[in-house]
Backbone as CSV, one residue per row, in Angstrom:
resi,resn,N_x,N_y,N_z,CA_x,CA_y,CA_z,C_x,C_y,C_z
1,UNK,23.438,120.271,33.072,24.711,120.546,33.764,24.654,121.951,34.399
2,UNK,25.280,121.927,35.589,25.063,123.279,36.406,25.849,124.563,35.503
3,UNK,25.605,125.513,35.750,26.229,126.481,35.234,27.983,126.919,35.370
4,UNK,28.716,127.214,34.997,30.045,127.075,34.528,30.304,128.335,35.657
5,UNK,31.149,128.719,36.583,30.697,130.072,37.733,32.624,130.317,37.538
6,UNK,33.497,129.451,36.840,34.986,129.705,36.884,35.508,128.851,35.965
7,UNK,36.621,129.061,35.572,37.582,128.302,34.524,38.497,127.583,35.284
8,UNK,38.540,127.214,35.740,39.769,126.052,36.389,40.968,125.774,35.003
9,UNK,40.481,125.696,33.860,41.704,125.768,32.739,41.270,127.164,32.086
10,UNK,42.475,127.955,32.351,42.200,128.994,31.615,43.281,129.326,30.527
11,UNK,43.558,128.881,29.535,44.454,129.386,28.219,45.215,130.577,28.153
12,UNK,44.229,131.511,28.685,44.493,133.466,28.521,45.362,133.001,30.044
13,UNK,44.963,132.764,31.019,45.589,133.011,32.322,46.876,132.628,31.906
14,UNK,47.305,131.088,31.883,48.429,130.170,31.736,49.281,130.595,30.695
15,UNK,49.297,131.506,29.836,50.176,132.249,29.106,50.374,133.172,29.309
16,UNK,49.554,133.928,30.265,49.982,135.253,30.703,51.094,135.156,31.734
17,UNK,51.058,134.039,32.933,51.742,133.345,33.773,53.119,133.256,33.198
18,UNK,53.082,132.473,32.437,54.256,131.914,31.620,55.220,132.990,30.996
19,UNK,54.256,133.633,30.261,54.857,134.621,29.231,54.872,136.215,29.650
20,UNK,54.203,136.562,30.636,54.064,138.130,30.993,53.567,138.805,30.083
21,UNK,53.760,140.250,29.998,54.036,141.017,28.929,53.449,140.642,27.557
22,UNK,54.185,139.842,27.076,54.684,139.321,25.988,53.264,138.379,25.391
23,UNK,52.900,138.049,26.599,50.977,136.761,26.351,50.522,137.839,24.788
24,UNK,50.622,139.240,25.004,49.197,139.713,24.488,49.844,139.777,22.865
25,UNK,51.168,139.572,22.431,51.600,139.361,21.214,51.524,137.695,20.394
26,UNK,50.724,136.627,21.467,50.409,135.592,20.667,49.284,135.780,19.848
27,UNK,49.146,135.472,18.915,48.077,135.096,17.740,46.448,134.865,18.626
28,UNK,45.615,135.571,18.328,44.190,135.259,18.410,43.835,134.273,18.199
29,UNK,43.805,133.733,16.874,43.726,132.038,16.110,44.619,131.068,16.651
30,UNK,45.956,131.977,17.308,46.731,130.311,17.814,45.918,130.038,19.150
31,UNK,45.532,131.209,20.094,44.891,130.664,21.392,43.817,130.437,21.601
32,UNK,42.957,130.859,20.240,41.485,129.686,20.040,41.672,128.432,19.974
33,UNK,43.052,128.216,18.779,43.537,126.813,18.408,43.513,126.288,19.473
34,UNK,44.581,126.517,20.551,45.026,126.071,22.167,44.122,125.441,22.858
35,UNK,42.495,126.282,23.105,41.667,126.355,23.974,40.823,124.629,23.342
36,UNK,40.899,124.969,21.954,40.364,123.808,21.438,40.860,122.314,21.297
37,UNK,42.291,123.004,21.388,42.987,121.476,21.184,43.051,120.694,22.974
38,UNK,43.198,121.657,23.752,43.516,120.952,25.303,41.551,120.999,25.657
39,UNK,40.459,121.170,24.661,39.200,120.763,25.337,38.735,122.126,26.502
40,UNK,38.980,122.861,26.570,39.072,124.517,27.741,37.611,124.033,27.824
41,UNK,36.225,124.288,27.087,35.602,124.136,27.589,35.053,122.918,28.731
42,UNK,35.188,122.028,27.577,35.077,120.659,27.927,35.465,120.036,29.797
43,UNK,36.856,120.307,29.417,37.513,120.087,30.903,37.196,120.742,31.583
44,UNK,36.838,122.056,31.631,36.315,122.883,32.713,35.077,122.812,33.176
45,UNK,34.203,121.965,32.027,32.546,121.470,32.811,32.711,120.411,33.708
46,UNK,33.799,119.153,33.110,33.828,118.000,34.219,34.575,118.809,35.275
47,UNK,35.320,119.544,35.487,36.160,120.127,36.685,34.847,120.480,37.755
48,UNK,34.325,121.647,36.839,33.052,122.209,37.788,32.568,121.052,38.280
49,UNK,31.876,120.418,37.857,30.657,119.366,38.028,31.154,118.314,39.094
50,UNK,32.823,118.149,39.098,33.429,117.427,40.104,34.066,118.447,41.111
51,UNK,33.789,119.447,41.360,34.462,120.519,42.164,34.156,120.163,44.138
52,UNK,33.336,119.612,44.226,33.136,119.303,45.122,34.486,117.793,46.033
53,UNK,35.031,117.326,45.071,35.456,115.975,45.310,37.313,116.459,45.238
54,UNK,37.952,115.800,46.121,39.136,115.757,46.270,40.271,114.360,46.201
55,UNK,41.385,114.037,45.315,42.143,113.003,46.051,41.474,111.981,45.512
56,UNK,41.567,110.603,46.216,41.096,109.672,45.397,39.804,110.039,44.831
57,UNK,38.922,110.511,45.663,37.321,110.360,45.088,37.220,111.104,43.912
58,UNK,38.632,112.344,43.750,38.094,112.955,42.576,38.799,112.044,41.690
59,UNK,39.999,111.347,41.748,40.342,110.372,40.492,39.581,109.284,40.016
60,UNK,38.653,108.473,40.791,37.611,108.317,40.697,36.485,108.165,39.796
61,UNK,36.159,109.614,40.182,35.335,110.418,39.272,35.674,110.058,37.966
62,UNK,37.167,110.724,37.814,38.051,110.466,36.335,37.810,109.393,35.510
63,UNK,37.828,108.683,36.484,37.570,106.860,35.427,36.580,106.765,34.843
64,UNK,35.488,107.117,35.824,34.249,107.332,35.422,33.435,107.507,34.364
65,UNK,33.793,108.923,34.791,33.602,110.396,33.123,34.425,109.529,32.003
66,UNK,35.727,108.936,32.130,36.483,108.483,30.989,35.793,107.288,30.726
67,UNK,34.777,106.776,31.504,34.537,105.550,31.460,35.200,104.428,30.813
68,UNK,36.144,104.410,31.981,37.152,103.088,31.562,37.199,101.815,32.492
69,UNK,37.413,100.770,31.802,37.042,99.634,31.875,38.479,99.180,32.731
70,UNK,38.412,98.824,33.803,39.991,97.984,34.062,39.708,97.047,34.408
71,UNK,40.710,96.352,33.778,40.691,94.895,34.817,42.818,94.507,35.113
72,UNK,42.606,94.483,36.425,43.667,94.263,37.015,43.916,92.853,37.358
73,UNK,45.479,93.007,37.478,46.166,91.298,36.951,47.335,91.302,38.319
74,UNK,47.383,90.083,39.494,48.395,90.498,40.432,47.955,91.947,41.437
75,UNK,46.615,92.071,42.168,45.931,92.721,42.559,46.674,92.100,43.826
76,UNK,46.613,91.164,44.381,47.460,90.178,45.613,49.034,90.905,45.773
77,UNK,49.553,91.138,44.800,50.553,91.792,44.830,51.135,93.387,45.466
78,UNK,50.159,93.637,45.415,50.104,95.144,45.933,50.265,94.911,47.772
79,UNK,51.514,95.615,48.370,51.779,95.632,49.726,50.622,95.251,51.070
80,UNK,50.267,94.839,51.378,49.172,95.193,52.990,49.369,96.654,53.489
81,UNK,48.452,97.201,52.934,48.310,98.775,53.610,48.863,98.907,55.245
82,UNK,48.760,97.793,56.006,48.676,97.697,57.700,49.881,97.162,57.954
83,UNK,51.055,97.110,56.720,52.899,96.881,57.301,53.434,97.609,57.773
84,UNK,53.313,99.132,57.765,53.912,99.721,58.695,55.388,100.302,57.537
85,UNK,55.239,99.926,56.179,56.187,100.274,55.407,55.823,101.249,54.196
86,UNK,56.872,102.110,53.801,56.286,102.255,52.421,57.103,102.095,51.043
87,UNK,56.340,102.388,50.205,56.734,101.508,49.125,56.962,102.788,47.903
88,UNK,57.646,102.358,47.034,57.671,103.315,45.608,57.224,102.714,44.482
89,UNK,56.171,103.148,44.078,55.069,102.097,42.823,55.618,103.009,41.495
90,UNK,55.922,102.064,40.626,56.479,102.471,39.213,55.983,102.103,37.959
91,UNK,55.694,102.826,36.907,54.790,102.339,35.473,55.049,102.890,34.765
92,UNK,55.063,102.133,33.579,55.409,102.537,32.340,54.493,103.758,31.935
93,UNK,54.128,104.846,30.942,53.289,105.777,31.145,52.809,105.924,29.642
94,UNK,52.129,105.258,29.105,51.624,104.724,27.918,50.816,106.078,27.318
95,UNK,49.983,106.858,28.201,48.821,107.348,27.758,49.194,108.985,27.527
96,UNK,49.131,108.858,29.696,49.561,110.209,30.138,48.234,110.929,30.816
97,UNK,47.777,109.931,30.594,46.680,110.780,31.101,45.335,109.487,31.711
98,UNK,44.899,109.197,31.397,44.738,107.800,31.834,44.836,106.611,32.793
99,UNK,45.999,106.591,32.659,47.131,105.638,33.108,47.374,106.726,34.521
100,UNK,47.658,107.898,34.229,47.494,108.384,35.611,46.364,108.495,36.513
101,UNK,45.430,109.160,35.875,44.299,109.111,37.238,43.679,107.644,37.807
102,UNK,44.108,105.969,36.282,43.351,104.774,37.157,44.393,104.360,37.957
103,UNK,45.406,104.440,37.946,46.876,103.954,39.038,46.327,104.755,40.153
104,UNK,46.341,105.846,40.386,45.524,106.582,41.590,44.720,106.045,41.988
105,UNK,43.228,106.203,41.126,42.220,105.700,42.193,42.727,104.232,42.511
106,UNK,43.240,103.414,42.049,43.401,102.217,42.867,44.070,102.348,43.811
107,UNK,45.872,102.871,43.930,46.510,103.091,44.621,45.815,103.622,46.049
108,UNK,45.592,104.498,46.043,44.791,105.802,46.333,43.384,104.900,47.286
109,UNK,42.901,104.298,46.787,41.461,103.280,47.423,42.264,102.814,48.144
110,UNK,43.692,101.974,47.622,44.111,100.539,48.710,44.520,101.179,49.935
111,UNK,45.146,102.025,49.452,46.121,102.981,51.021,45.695,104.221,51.541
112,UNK,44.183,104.412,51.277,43.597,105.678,52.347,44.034,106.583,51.438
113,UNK,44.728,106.947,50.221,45.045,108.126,49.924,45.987,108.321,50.726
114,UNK,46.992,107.721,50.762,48.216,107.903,51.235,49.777,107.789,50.633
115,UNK,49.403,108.316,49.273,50.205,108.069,48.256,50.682,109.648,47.785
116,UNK,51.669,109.740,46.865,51.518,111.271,46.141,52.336,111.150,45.004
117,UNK,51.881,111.622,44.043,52.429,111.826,42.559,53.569,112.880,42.740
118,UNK,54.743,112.664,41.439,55.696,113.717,41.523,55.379,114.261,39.959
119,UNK,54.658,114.983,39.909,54.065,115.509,38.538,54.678,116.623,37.833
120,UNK,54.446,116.897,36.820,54.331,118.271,35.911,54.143,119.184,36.608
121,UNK,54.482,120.748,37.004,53.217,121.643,37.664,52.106,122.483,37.387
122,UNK,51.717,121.948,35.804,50.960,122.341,35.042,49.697,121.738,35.735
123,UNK,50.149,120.606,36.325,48.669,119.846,36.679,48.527,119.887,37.736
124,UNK,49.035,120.972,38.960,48.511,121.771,40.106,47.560,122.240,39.425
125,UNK,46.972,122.959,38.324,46.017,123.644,38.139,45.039,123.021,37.807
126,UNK,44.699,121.599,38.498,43.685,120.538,39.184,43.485,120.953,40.154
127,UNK,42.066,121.257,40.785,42.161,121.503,42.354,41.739,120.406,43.218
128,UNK,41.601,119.018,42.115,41.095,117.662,42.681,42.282,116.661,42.933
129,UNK,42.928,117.197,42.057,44.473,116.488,41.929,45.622,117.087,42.863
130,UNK,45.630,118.203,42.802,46.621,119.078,43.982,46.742,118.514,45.283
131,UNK,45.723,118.223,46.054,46.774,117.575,47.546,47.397,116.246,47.012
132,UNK,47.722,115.400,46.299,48.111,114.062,46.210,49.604,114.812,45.574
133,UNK,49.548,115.442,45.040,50.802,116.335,44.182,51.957,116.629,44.696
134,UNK,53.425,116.660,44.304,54.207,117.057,44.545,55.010,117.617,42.991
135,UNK,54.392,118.864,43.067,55.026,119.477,41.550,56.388,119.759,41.202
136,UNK,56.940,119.255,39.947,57.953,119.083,39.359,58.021,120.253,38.041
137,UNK,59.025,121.382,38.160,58.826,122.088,36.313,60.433,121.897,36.334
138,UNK,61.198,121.239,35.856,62.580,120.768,35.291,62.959,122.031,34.722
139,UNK,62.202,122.631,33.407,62.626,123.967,32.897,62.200,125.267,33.535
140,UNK,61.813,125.348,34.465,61.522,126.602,34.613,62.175,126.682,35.937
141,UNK,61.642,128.008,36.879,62.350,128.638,37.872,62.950,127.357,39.080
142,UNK,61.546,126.408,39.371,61.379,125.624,39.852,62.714,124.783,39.720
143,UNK,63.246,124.667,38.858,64.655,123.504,38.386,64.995,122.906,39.497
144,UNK,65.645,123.887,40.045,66.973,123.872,41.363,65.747,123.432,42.033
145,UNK,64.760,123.092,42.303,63.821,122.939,43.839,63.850,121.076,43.739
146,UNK,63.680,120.645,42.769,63.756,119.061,41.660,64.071,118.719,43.546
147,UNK,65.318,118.764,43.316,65.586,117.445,44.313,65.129,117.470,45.780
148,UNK,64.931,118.864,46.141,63.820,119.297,47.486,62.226,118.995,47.804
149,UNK,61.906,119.153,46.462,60.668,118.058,45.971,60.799,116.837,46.199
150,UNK,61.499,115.752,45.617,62.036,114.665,45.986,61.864,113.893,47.286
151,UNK,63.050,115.191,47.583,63.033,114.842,49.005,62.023,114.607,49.955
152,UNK,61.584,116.074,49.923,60.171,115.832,50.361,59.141,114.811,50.478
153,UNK,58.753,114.282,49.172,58.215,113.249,48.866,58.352,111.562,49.591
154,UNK,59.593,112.018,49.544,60.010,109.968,49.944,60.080,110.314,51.691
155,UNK,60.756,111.652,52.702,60.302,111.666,53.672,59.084,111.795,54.643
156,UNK,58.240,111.886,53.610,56.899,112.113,54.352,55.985,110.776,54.363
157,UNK,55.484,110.461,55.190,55.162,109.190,55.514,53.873,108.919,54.223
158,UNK,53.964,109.095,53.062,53.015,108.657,51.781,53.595,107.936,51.047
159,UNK,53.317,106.700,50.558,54.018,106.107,49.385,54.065,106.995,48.184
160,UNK,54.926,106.393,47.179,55.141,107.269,46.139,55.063,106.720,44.597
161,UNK,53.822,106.947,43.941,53.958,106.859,42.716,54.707,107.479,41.481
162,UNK,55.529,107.208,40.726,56.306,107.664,39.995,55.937,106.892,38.666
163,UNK,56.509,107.809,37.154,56.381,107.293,36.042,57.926,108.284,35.855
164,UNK,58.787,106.628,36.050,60.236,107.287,35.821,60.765,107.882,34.621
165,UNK,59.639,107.057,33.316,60.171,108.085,32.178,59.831,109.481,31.637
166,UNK,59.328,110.134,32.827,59.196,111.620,32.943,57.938,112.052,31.822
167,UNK,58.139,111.464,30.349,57.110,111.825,29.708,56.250,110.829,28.962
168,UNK,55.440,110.573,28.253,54.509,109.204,28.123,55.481,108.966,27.052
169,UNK,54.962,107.560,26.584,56.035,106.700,25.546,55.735,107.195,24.169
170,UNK,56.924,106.320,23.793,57.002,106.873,22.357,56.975,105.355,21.353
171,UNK,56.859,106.098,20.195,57.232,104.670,19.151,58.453,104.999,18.083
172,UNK,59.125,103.839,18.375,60.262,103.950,17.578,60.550,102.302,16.980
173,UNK,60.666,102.761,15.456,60.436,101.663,15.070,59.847,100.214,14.986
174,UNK,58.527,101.109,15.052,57.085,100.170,15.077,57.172,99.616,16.932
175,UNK,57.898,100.272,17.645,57.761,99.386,19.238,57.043,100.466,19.691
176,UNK,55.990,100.741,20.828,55.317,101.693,21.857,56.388,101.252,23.175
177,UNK,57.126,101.903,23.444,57.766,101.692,24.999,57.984,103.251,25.654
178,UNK,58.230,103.077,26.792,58.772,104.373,27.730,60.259,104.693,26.927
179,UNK,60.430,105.774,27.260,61.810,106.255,26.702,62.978,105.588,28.017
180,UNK,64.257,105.818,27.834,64.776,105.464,29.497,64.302,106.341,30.565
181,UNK,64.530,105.537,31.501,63.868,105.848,32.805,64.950,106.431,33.619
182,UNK,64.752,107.818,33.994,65.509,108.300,35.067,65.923,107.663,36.384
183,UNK,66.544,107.716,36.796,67.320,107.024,38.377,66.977,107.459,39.315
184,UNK,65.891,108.841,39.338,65.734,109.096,40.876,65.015,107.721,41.900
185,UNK,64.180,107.189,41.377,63.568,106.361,41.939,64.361,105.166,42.474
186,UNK,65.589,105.048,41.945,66.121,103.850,42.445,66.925,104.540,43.704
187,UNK,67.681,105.277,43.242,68.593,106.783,44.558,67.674,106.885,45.053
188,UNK,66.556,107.248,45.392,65.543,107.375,46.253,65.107,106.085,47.391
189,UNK,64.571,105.532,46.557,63.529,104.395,47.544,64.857,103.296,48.124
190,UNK,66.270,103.366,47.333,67.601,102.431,48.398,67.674,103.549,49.706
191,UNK,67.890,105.006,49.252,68.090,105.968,50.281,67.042,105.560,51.508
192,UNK,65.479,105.755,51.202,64.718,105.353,51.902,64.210,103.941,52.593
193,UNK,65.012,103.628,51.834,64.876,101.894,52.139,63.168,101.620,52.033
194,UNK,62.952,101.948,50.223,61.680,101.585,50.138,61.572,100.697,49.024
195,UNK,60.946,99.142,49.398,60.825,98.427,48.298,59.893,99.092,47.057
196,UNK,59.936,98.797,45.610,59.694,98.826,44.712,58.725,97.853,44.222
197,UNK,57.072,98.531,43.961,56.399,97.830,43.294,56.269,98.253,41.696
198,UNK,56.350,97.037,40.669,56.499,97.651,39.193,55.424,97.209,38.742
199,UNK,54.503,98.235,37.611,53.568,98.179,37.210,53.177,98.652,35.552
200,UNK,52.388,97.630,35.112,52.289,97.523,33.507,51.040,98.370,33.203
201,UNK,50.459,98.967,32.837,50.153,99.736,32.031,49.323,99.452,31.021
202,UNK,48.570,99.201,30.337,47.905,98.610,28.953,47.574,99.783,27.930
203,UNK,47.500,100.042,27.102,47.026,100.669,26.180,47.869,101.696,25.122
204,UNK,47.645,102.745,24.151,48.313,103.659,22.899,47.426,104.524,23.086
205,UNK,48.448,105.743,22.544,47.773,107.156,21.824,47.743,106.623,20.095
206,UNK,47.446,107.857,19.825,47.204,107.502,18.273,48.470,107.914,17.280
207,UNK,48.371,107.542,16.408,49.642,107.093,14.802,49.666,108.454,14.806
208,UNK,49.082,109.430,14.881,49.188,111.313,15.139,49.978,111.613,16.234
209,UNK,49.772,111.102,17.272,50.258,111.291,18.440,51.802,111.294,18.243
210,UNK,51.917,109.845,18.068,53.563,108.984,17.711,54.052,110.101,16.607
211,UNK,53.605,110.099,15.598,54.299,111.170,14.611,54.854,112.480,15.122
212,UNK,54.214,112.608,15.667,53.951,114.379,15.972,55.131,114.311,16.832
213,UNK,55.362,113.581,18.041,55.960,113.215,19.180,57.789,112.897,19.076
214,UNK,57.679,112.106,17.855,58.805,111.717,17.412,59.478,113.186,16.722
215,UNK,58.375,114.056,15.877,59.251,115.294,15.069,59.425,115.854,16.127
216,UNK,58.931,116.361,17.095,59.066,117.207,18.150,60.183,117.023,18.944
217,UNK,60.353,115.593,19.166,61.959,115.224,20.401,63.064,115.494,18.883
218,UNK,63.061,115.316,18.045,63.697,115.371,16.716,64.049,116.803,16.500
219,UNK,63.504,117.600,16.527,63.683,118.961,15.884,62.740,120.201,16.453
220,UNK,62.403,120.240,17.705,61.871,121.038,18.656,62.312,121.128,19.990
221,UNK,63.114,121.728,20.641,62.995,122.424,22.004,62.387,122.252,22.673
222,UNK,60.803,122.101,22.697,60.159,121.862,23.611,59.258,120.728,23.080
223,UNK,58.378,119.685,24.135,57.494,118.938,24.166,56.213,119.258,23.526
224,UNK,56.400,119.653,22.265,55.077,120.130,21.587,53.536,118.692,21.674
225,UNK,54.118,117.577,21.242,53.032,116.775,21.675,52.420,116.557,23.087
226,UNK,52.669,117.204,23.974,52.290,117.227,25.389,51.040,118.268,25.373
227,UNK,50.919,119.076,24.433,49.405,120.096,24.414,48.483,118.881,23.996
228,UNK,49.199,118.206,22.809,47.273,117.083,22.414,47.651,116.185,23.369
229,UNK,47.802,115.803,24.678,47.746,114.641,25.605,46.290,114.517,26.081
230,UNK,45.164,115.872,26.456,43.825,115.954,26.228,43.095,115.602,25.465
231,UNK,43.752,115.810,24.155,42.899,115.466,22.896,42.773,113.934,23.217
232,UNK,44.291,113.164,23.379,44.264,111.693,22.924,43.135,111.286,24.517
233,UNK,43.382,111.580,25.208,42.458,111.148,26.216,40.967,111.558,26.031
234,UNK,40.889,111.921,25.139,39.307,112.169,24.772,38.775,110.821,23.815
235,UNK,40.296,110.859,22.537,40.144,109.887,22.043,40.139,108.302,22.081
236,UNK,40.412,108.281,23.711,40.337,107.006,24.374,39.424,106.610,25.355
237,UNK,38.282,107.377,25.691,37.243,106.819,26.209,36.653,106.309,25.869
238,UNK,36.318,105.363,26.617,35.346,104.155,26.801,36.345,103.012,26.363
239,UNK,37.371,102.696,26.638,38.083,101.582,26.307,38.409,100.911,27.385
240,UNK,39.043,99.252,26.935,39.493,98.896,27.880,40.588,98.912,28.263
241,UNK,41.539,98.699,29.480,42.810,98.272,29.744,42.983,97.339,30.753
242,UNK,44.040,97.089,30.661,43.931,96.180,31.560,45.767,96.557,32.567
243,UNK,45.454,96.491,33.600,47.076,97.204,35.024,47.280,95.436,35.529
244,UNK,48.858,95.240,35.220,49.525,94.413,35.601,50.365,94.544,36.732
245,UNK,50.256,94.102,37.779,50.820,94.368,39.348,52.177,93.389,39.609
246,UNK,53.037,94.398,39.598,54.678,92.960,39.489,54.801,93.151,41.486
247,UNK,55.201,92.118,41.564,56.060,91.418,42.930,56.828,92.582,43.513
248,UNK,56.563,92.953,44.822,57.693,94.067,45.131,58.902,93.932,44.819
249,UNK,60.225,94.531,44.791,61.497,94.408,44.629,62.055,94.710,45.703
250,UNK,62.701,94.082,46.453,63.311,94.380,47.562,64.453,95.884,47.401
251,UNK,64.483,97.198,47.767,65.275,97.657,47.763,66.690,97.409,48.225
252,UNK,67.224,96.296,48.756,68.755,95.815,48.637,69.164,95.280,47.413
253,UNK,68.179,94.917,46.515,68.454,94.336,45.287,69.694,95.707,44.468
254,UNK,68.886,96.488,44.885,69.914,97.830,43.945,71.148,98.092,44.354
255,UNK,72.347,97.304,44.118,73.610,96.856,45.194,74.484,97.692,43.743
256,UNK,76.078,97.522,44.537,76.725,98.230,43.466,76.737,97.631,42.263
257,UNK,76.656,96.361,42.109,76.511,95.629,40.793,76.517,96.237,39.692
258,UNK,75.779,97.470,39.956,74.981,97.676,38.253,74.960,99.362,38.753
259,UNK,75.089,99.927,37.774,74.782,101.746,38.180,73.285,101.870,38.755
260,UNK,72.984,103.237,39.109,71.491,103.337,39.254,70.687,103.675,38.099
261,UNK,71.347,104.041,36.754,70.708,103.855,35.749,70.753,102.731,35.120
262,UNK,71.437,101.456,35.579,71.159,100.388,34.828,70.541,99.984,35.802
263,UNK,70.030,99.955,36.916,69.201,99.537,37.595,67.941,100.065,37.299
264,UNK,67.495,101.317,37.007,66.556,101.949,36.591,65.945,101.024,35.079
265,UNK,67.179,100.265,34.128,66.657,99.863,32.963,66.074,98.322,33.133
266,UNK,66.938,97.954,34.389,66.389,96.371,35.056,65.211,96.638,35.779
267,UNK,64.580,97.761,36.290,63.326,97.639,36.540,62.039,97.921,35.084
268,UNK,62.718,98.577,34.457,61.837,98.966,33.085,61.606,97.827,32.657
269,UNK,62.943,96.887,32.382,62.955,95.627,31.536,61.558,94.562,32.167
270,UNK,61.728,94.800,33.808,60.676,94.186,34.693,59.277,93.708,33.793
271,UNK,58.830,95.877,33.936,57.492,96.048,34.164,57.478,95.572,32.653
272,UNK,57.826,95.859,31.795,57.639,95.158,30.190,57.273,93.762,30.110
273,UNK,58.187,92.984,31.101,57.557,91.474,30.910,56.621,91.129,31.346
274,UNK,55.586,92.143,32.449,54.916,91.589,33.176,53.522,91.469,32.334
């Protein structure tokens, strides 16, 4: 493997960012812990080694290195790139990591890379992932920008992948499902008059994961299981899954009938059966 010439994940940087000042009063042992638990080295050799590749080819790559197995179900289903329309593609978000970069490269293959994620903005600090990106930080300065982002997104002539339940699923009482699903996507793609393709997902993190995940929304402030989302994606290579492709939804379907969050739960209910 070529020699390592930059950190693309840097631990020391991303808390200094975050925290100012204040970075150089965390624990020595907690930001070894850090470096080890999100993989710092690790991820930063496949980064290098794929540094050359952008956009689909670098998600791609991703599958690759993860060497994962898909097999897709309702592949026919997915729009004709050459309609002249676009569409808002939606999935349950099982992994978090995974589940995002193989929805890409497919997406991403069918339509030229003419798609864009509304992500975390932790994961701008991809430089393979960044043009497909439209970064989202809910808590931080960024807040107030949420719906200018948005906006952005659905006016610019790219379809739009979304994982409406903002963070990967959880288990509650022995079920793995998405938590509820936010409404921008339905306010969005009626605004835009963009049909809705819904999409299944296959696979789990681990009985650590779920634990950890559940104390954390329970009795933490912040998304503490979102640091091991690396780990579990380490712990899921070489597996299989399998992406279920649902029937577009006509965006007139989302009529006053039903709120846009119960419309948001009639598309969840969708992608579950599929």
């Amino acid at each position: 493997m070529n020699q390592i010439t930059e950190k693309t994940i840097d631990i020391d940087q991303i808390l200094k960012n975050k925290l100012g000042a204040k970075s150089k009063w965390v624990p020595r042992p907690l930001v070894s812990w850090l470096k080890r638990i999100v993989h710092q080295d690790r991820v930063n050799a496949f980064l290098w080694e794929s540094r050359h590749k952008t956009g689909t080819e670098w998600l791609e790559a991703c599958v690759e290195y993860l060497q994962m197995t898909i097999k897709i179900v309702g592949k026919e289903n997915l729009p004709d790139p050459n309609d002249g329309r676009l569409y808002t593609f939606v999935s349950n978000h099982p992994l978090g990591g995974e589940d995002g970069v193989a929805l890409g490269a497919i997406i991403g293959r069918h339509y030229d890379s003419r798609f864009r994620y509304l992500v975390n903005d932790l994961l701008m600090n991809l430089p393979g992932l960044a043009p497909l990106c439209i970064p989202i930080n809910k808590t931080g300065k960024q807040g107030r920008n949420f719906p200018a982002m948005v906006k952005a997104g659905f006016e610019s002539d790219n379809h739009m992948l979304m994982y409406p339940a903002g963070i990967c699923s959880r288990r509650r009482n022995g079920v793995i499902r998405d938590v509820a699903w936010s409404k921008t996507f339905i306010v969005k793609s009626v605004e835009y008059q963009r049909d809705i393709v819904p999409i299944h997902f296959s696979g789990q993190n681990s009985d650590f994961f779920y634990r950890l995940a559940n104390f954390s929304d329970k009795h933490l402030k912040f998304n503490l299981a979102m640091l091991f989302l690396v780990d579990e994606m380490y712990k899921n290579v070489g597996k299989n899954f399998e992406i279920k492709i649902g029937k577009p939804i006509p965006w007139q379907t989302f009529d006053k009938s039903k709120t846009p969050m119960e419309w948001a739960q009639y598309v969840q209910d969708i992608v579950y059966s599929l």
